[in-house]
Each structure stands twice: as structure tokens, then as C-alpha cells.
C-alpha positions, 0 to 999 in steps of 0.5 A, spaced: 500 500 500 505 504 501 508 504 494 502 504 491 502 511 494 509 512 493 508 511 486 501 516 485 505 521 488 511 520 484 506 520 477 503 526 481 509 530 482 511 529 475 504 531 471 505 537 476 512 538 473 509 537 466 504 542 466 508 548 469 513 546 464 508 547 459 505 553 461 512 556 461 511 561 455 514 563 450 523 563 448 525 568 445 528 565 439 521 565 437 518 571 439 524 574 435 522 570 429 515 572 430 517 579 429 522 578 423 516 575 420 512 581 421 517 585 419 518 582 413 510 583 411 511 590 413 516 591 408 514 588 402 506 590 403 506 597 407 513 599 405 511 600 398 504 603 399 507 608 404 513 610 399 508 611 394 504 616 399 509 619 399 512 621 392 504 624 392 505 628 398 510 632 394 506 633 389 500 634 391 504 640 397 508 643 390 501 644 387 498 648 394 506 653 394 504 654 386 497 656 388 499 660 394 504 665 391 500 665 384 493 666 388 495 669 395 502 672 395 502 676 388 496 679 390 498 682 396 505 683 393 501 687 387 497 691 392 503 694 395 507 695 389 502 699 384 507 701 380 510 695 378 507 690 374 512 684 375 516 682 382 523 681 380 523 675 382 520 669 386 523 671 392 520 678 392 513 674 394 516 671 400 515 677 404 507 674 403 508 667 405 509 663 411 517 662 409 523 664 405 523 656 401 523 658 394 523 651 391 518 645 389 518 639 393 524 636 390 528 642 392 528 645 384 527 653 384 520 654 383 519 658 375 516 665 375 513 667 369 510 675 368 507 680 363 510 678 356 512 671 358 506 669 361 503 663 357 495 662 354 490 661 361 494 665 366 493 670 369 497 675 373 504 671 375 504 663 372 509 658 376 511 652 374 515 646 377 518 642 373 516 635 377 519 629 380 523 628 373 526 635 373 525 636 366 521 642 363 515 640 358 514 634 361 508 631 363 509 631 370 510 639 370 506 642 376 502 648 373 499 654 378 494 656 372 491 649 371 
């Protein structure tokens, strides 16, 4: 009888250890796979649409700067000097914008166009960035009169 009882608490004692060891977690070395696994569909799923994003956020804030010194600085600078028809250059209607960058999204000067170099549907003062390709009169050039 008294091994009979030995032996139940020896098997006892043994499925208690079984279960605390089961119930221990997980090691580090997968938790460190796990994550290089959601690393890497972080990088090839998201990555790309976020830089994709982000090239559209270039162009989107060079249209609001070519639409804020056509529509809203030029105007204010116009109004302060009647006697002149054109700024000199675009650097004259910085005093009219919130900063001195007179440069598109990729870091290009923005172009300025007055008076006789005006081209058809502007009014006033055209601006025109050339884009992403750095190339004027393609069809990623950025236009504050369209």
C-alpha cells in the first residue's frame, strides 16, 4: 500500500512538473522570429504603399506653394507695389508667405513667369515646377494656372 502511494505521488509530482513546464511561455528565439516575420510583411506590403504616399505628398504640397504665391502672395505683393507690374523675382513674394523656401518639393527653384512671358490661361504671375523628373515640358510639370 505504501508504494502504491509512493508511486501516485511520484506520477503526481511529475504531471505537476509537466504542466508548469508547459505553461512556461514563450523563448525568445521565437518571439524574435515572430517579429522578423512581421517585419518582413511590413516591408514588402506597407513599405511600398507608404513610399508611394509619399512621392504624392510632394506633389500634391508643390501644387498648394504654386497656388499660394500665384493666388495669395502676388496679390498682396501687387497691392503694395502699384507701380510695378512684375516682382523681380520669386523671392520678392516671400515677404507674403509663411517662409523664405523658394523651391518645389524636390528642392528645384520654383519658375516665375510675368507680363510678356506669361503663357495662354494665366493670369497675373504663372509658376511652374518642373516635377519629380526635373525636366521642363514634361508631363509631370506642376502648373499654378491649371
Amino acid at each position: 500500500m505504501q508504494t502504491l502511494r509512493n508511486r501516485l505521488s511520484r506520477l503526481s509530482r511529475a504531471l505537476v512538473r509537466a504542466r508548469v513546464r508547459a505553461q512556461r511561455g514563450m523563448t525568445l528565439l521565437e518571439i524574435m522570429i515572430v517579429l522578423a516575420i512581421l517585419a518582413l510583411v511590413m516591408g514588402l506590403l506597407v513599405g511600398p504603399k507608404v513610399m508611394k504616399m509619399f512621392a504624392e505628398s510632394k506633389v500634391d504640397t508643390t501644387k498648394i506653394k504654386l497656388r499660394k504665391y500665384a493666388y495669395e502672395a502676388y496679390p498682396s505683393w501687387s497691392a503694395a507695389h502699384p507701380d510695378k507690374a512684375c516682382p523681380g523675382n520669386i523671392t520678392e513674394l516671400n515677404e507674403y508667405m509663411n517662409g523664405n523656401d523658394s523651391n518645389d518639393s524636390w528642392g528645384r527653384p520654383i519658375k516665375m513667369m510675368c507680363g510678356a512671358s506669361l503663357p495662354a490661361g494665366a493670369k497675373g504671375i504663372a509658376l511652374l515646377s518642373s516635377g519629380e523628373d526635373g525636366k521642363e515640358g514634361s508631363e509631370d510639370d506642376l502648373k499654378s494656372w491649371e
